[in-house]
N, C-alpha and C positions, 0 to 999 in steps of 0.2 A: 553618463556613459564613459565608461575608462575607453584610454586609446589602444591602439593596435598593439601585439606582440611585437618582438623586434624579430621577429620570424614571418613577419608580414599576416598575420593570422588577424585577421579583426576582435572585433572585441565579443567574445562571445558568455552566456549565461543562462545557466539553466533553472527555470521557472516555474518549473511543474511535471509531474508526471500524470497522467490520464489516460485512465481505468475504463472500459467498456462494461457498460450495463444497460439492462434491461429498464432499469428503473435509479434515475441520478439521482433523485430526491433522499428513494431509501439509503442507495449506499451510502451518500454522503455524510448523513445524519448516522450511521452508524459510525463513520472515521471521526467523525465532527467528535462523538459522544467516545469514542478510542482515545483520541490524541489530546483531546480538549482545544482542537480548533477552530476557530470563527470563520464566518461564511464569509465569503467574498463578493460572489453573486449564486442568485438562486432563482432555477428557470427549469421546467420540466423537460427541455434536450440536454441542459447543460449546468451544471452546479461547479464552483468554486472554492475551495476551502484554503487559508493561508497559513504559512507557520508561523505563527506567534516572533518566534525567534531571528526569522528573514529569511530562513532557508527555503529549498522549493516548493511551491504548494504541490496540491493534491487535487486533481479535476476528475470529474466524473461525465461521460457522453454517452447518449442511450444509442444503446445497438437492436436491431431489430433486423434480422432475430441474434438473439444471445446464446452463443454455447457457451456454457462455463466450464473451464478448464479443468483437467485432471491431474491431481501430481500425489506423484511422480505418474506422469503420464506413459500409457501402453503406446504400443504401436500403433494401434487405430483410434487413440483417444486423440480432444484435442487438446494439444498441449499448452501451458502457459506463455503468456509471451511476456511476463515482466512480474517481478513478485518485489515487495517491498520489504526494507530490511527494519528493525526496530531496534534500537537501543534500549535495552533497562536496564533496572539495580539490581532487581527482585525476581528473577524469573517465576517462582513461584504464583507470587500475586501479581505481577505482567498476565501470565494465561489465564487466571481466577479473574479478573478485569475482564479480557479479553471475551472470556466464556460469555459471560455476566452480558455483555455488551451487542451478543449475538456472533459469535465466531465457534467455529469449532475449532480441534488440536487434527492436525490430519494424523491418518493410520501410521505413516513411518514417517520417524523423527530419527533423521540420520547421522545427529552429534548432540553430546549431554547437554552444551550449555546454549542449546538453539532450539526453540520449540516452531517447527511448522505451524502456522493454523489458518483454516480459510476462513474469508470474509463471507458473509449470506450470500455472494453472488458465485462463490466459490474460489476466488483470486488467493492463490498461497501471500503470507508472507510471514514472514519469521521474527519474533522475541528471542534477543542474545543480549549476553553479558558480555561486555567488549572485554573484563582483564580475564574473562575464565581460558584456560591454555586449550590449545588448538589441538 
């Protein structure tokens, strides 16, 4: 554990983001088989997947019931509440993967070097090229 800030702030770390679904088993095996990461724990309310690298994982907890989000969401849809951002090289074969892996490209993609796409449960998140200009 590192210590406190010198702002009196404790020590704080973030560990994971976690995605509501209907089914944690499926989603997860679909990020697992996305990102190429290993499971953590695996439990039908709850699944865990880790980054290779040490950054935050990715958890999955089953909602019942599940609405899956709309985006760009309408006024009376429900809206996203957290989209995950992706880094690639390749945009091209990022979303050919992606497809491949069970994702769709959503309807509007609203800049060239970022592709929308949902996951099966319908959660946006985006493939970019971090040098392409803004």
């Amino acid at each position: 554990m590192t210590r406190p800030a010198p702002d009196g702030r404790p020590a704080l770390r973030l560990r994971g983001v976690v995605l509501g679904t209907p089914d944690p088993i499926a989603l997860a095996a679909f990020y697992a088989r996305l990102l190429g990461w290993p499971y953590r724990s695996e439990h039908p309310e709850w699944v865990v997947l880790v980054d290779p690298g040490g950054g935050a994982g990715l958890s999955f907890l089953r909602e019942d019931p599940y609405v899956p989000p709309v985006w760009p969401a309408g006024p009376d849809d429900q809206a996203m509440q957290v989209h995950l951002d992706v880094e690639v090289d390749d945009l091209t074969a990022a979303v050919a993967w992606a497809e491949r892996c069970g994702a769709r490209q959503a309807t509007s993609q609203p800049q060239e070097h970022v592709r929308v796409c949902l996951d099966p449960d319908g959660h946006p998140f985006c493939l970019y090229v971090e040098d392409a200009e803004d």
